[in-house]
N, C-alpha and C positions, 0 to 999 in steps of 0.2 A: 038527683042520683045520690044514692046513702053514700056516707063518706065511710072506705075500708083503713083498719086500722094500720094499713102497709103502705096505704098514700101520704101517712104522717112522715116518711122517709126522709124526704127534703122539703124543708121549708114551713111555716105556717100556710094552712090551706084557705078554700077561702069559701068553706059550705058548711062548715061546725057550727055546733048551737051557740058555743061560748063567742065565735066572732059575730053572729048576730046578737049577741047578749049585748057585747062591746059598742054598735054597731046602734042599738036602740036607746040605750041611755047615755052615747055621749055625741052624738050627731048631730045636727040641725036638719031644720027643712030643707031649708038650703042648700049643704050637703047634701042631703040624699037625694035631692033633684038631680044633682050633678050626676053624681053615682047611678040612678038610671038611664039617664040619659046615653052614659057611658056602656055599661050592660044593655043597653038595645041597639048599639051601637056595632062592638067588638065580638069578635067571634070569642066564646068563655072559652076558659082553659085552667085547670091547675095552677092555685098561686099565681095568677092573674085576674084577669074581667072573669065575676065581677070586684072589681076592688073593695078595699078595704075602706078608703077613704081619699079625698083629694085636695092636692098641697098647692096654693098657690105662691110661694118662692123658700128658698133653698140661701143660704150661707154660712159660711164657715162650716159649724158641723152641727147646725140646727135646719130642719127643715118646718115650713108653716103652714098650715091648714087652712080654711075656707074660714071655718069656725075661729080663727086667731089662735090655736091653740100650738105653740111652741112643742118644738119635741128635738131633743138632741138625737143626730142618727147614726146608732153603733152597726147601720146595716149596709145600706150606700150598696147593695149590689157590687161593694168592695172597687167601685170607683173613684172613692172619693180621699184618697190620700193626701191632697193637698187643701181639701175641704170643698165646699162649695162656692164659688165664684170666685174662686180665685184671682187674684187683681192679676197675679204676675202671668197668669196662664193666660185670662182673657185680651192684656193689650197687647201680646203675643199675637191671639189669633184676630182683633181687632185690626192690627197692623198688617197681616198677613193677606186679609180678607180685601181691602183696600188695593194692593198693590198685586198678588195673584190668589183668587178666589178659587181656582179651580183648573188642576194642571191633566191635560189630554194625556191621556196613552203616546208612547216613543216620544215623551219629550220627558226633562228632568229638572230640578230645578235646584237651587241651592240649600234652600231649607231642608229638602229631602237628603241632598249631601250631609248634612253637616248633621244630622240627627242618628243615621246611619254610621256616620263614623263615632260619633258617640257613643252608640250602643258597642260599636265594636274595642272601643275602649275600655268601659267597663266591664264588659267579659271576660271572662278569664281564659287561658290557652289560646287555642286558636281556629276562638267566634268567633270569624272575621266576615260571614256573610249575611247580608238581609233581606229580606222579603216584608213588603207590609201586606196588609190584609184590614178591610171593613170592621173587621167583626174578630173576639178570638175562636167562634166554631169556624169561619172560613180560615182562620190560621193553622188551626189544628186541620182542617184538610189538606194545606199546601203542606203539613209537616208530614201527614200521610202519603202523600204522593212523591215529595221526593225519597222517602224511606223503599216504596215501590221501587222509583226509578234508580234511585243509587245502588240498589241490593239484588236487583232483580226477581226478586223474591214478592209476596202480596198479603202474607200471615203478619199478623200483630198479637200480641200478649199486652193484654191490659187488666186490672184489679177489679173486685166486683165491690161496687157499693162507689165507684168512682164515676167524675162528671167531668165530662168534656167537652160540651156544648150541647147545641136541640139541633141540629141537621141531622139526617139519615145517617152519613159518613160516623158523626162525633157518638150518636145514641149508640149504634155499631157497638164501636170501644169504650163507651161509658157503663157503668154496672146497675144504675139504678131503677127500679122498677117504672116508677114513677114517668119516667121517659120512655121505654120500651116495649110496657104493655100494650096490647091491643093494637101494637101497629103492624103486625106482619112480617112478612120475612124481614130481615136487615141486612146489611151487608155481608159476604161470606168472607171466611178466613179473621174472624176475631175470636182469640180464644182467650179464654180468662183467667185468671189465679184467684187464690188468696190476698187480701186486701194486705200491708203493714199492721200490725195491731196488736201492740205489747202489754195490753192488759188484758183483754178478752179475746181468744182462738180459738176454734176446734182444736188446735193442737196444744190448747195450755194458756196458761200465762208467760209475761220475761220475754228477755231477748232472745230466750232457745227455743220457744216457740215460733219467735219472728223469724229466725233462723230457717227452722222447718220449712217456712213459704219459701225460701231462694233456693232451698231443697228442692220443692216441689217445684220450679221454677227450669232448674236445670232438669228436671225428670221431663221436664214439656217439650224443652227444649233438642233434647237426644232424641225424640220421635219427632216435632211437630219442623220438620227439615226446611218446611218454606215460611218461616218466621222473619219480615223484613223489619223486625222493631218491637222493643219493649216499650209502652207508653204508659207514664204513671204520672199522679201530683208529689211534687219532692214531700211536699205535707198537702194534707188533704185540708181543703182551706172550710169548708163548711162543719165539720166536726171537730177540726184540730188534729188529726192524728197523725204524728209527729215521730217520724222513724228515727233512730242512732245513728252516728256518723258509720259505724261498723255495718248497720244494715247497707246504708245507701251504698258506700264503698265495695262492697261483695255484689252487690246488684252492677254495681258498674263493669266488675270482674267478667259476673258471668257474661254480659252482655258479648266483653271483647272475646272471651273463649269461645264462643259460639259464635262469633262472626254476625250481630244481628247490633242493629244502634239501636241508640238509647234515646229517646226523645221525653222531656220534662214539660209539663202542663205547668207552669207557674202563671197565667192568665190573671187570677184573681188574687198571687202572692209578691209576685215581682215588685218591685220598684221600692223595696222600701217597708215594707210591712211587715217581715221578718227582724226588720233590724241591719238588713245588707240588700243591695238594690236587686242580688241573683239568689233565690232558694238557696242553690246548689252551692253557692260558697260558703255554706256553713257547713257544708259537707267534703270538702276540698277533695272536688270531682270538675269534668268538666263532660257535659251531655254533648252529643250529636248535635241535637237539636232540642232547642229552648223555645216555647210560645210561650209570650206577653200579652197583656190585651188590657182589658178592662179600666183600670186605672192610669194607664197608658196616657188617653188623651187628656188626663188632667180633669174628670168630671165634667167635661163640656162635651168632647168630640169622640163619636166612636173610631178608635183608634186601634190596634193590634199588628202581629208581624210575628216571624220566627228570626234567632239568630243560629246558624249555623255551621258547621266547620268548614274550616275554607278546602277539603277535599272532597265537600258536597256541593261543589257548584257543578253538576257534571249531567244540568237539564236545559242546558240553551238552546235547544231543538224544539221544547213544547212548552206549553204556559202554564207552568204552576197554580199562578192565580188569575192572572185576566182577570181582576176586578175594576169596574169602572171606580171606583173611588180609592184603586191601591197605594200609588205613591201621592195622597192628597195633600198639597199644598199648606192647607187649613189645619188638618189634622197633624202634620209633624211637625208643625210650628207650634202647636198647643201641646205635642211630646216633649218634644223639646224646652220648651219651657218650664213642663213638670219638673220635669230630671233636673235644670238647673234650680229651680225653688229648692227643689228636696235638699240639690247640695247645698245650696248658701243659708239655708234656715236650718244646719244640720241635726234633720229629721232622723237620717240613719242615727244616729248616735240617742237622739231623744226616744225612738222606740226601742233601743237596748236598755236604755237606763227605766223606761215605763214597763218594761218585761220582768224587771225586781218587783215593780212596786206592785203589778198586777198578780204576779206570783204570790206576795204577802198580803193583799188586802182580799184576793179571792182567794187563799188558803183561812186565811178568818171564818171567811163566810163558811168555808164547809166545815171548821170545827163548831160552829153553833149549828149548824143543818143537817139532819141526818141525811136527808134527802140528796145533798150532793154528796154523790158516790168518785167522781173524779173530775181535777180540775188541771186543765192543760194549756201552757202559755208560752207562744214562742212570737217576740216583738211585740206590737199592737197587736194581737190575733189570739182570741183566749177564747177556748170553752168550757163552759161548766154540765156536769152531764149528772142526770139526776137520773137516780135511782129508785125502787121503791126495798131495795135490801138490798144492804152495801155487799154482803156477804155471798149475793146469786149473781149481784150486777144486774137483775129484772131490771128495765127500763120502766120509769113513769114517765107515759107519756102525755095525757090529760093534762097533765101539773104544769108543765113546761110551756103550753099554749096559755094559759091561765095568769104563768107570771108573766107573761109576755101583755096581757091587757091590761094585767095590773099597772107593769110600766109605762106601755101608752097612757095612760090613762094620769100616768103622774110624772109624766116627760121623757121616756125613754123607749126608743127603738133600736130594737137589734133583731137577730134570727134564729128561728128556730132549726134545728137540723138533725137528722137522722130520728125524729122525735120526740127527741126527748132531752136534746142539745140547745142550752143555750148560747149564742154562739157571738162575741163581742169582736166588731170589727169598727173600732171607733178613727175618725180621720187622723193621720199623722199630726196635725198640729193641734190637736185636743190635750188641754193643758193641765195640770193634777190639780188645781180646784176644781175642773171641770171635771173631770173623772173621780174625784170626791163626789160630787154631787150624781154622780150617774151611778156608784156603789151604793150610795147610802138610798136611791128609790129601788133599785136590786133587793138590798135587805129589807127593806119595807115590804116589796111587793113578795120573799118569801117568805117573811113572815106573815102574810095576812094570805094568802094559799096553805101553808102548810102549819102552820098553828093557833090559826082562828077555828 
C-alpha cells in the first residue's frame, strides 16, 4: 500500500523507500531471516510488523542488535527513565516474584499499599485516590468512565493532533489520523478543539493566539451542556509542545466555571521526565485526574493507573477497571522501585540541570542549520522541528526520516513525529559525555542530509 504523506504524522513508518534503503545496506542475513519470520507471523500495522530490525538485549540506555551493532535509545517508547535493566527495579520485581507472583482480584497486598500511598504523596492537593490499570489506554479508559459517573454527563473535549492510546474508547479522544482512519464510527460525544500551539495557529502566533483556543474552549463549552471532561497532554510528549504556565492555569479556570474536570494524560511524561515526578507541577495546578503509565513499571513491567481526587471516589457500585492483572503484585513492586531509584539517584534534579544543556547544545545546532526551524526542551524531552523555510514554517518532512538512518546507522535512536520532528527522549540516567556523543552523530547525521 503507497505510503500517504499524512501517515508521516506519528512516528517513523515502516513502508518508505529510505527505511528499505537503511534496511538493505545495513542488515545481515541473519537479520532479515528474523524479520520475516516476524512479518509472517504478526498481523502488519503502522510503525510496527514489519519491523525495522531486531535487538537481542537492552541496558542502561543502549539497546543491541542481531548484527552486534550498539545503538544508544533516545526513543524507549518513553519507558525507559531509569534505563534498561535496571538492577534496583529488577531485584524489586525478582523478590517480589518469589514471594507473590500474582495477586487474585478482592484480595490486596502490601506492595500494592505502599506504592499507592506513594503516589498519593507526591501529589499535589488532594490526589489522594488510586486505581492501577495493565496498560495506560486502559487507564485513560477508567479516567473516562469515572469522569462519566462523577459528572453524570458523557461529552469530552479533547485537542486534535493529540494521543491517548489505540483502544476504540482512547482513538475516540485522540486527534490523530494515523489512528482513526478507516476505522468507522468511534465513540459518540468527543468533541475537539484546537491543539496548545504558540508558534504555528490558524489564529497566529504568541500566547494571544494560544489564548484564542481557551476562547474557543469556553465558546464549546456554553453550548456543548453535556461535557463530562476536558482531556489534554499537560505537554504533548511526541512533538514537545509545551504550553505556559498562563495557558494551563486559565484551562483549569475554565474547567471549574463550567463545572466539567479536568483530566491530564501524562502517560508517557510523568515520573520524572520533565524534570518533576507530575507535568502539572510546573504549572502549579492540580487536575481531577492524572494518568501515568508507560515508564511507570520501570522498563520491565507494563504498569499504569490514575490518581484522583479524593471527592472522586463516588463509583463503589460498578468496576471501573476489572482488570485481571490491575492491582499486580509484580508490577507495583517494579513502580515502586522506579519512584524510589529516581529519588535516590536524584534524577529530578539531573533532568533540570540536562534541560540547560539541551537548550544550549540544540540551540547550536539550529544556528548552523537552516533547516531547524524550532527547537523545544522541557527536562529530558527535546524536539527539534525541521523546516524547509523558517519564514512559512513548511514542514520537511523526507529530511527527518533521513536523519534518523543517518543516526542508526552511526548509533542513535530516537523518534520521529508529526513528520517532521525530531524528537529526543533519552533515559533519565544518560550522562553528558553520553549525550555529547549522541549531539555530535545528530550533527554529523545533519550535516550529510542537508549539506552533502
Amino acid at each position: 500500500m503507497p505510503i500517504r504523506i499524512n501517515s508521516r504524522i506519528e512516528g517513523d513508518i515502516n513502508g518508505t523507500d529510505e527505511r528499505q534503503a537503511w534496511q538493505d545496506e545495513h542488515l545481515s542475513e541473519e537479520t532479515l531471516a528474523v524479520l520475516d519470520q516476524d512479518s509472517k507471523l504478526f498481523l502488519h500495522q503502522s510503525m510496527s510488523t514489519p519491523c525495522l530490525n531486531a535487538i537481542v538485549s537492552a541496558e542502561g540506555i543502549y539497546i543491541e542488535d542481531v548484527d552486534g551493532r550498539r545503538v544508544m535509545d533516545f526513543h524507549g517508547n518513553s519507558v525507559h527513565q531509569v534505563g534498561y535493566k535496571n538492577e534496583h527495579v529488577m531485584n524489586a520485581i525478582i523478590k517480589q516474584m518469589q514471594q507473590l507472583p500474582f495477586l487474585p482480584r478482592r484480595y490486596t497486598s502490601q506492595v500494592a499499599i505502599d506504592l499507592a500511598q506513594k503516589l498519593t504523596e507526591l501529589a499535589p492537593g488532594d490526589l489522594n485516590k488510586v486505581l492501577f490499570a495493565p496498560g495506560g489506554t486502559s487507564a485513560i479508559g477508567i479516567a473516562l468512565k469515572l469522569a462519566r459517573r462523577a459528572t453524570g454527563k458523557h461529552k469530552t473535549i479533547s485537542t486534535w493532533d493529540s494521543f491517548h492510546g489505540a483502544s476504540l474508547d482512547a482513538i475516540s479522544v485522540g486527534g490523530e489520523a494515523v489512528f482513526r482512519s478507516g476505522i468507522g464510527p468511534l465513540m459518540t460525544g468527543t468533541e475537539h478543539m484546537m491543539p496548545y500551539n504558540s508558534y504555528r495557529s490558524i489564529f497566529g502566533e504568541g500566547e494571544t493566539a494560544a489564548a484564542k483556543t481557551l476562547d474557543y474552549l469556553s465558546y464549546m463549552l456554553e453550548r456543548e451542556v453535556d461535557v463530562c471532561a476536558v482531556i489534554l497532554e499537560p505537554i504533548r510528549s511526541t512533538d514537545v509542545q509545551i504550553p505556559s504556565v498562563a495557558y494551563m492555569q486559565r484551562l483549569r479556570q475554565v474547567c471549574d466555571d463550567y463545572g466539567v474536570l479536568l483530566i491530564l494524560d501524562e502517560i508517557p511524561t510523568a515520573l520524572g521526565r520533565t524534570g518533576k515526578m507530575f507535568v502539572h507541577e510546573h504549572y502549579d495546578i492540580v487536575p481531577d485526574i492524572v494518568v501515568i503509565g508507560k515508564g511507570f513499571g520501570g522498563g520491565i513491567f507494563p504498569m499504569a493507573g490514575i490518581v484522583a481526587r479524593e471527592h472522586l471516589n463516588i463509583a463503589g457500585d460498578i468496576s471501573l477497571g476489572h482488570y485481571t492483572h490491575e492491582k499486580s503484585a509484580v508490577g507495583c513492586a517494579a513502580a515502586l522501585a522506579t519512584i524510589e531509584y529516581i529519588e535516590k539517584e536524584n534524577l529530578l534534579d539531573h533532568a533540570q540541570s540536562m534541560e540547560k544543556w539541551l537548550l544550549f547544545h540544540l540551540g547550536e545546532l539550529q544556528k548552523k542549520y537552516a533547516v531547524i526551524g524550532d527547537v523545544r526542551v522541557k527536562g529530558m524531552l527535546a524536539a527539534i522541528e525541521l523546516v524547509s523555510d523558517r519564514e512559512t514554517k513548511k514542514k520537511e518532512v523526507i529530511g527527518a526520516e533521513k536523519v534518523l538512518y543517518e543516526c542508526l546507522s552511526r548509533g542513535l535512536s530516537f523518534k520521529v513525529s508529526s513528520g517532521n520532528v525530531i524528537t529526543l527522549v533519552p533515559p533519565l540516567i544518560t550522562s553528558i559525555t553520553q549525550m555529547e556523543e549522541a549531539i555530535l552523530i545528530l550533527d554529523q547525521s545533519l550535516e550529510q542530509v542537508f549539506t552533502k
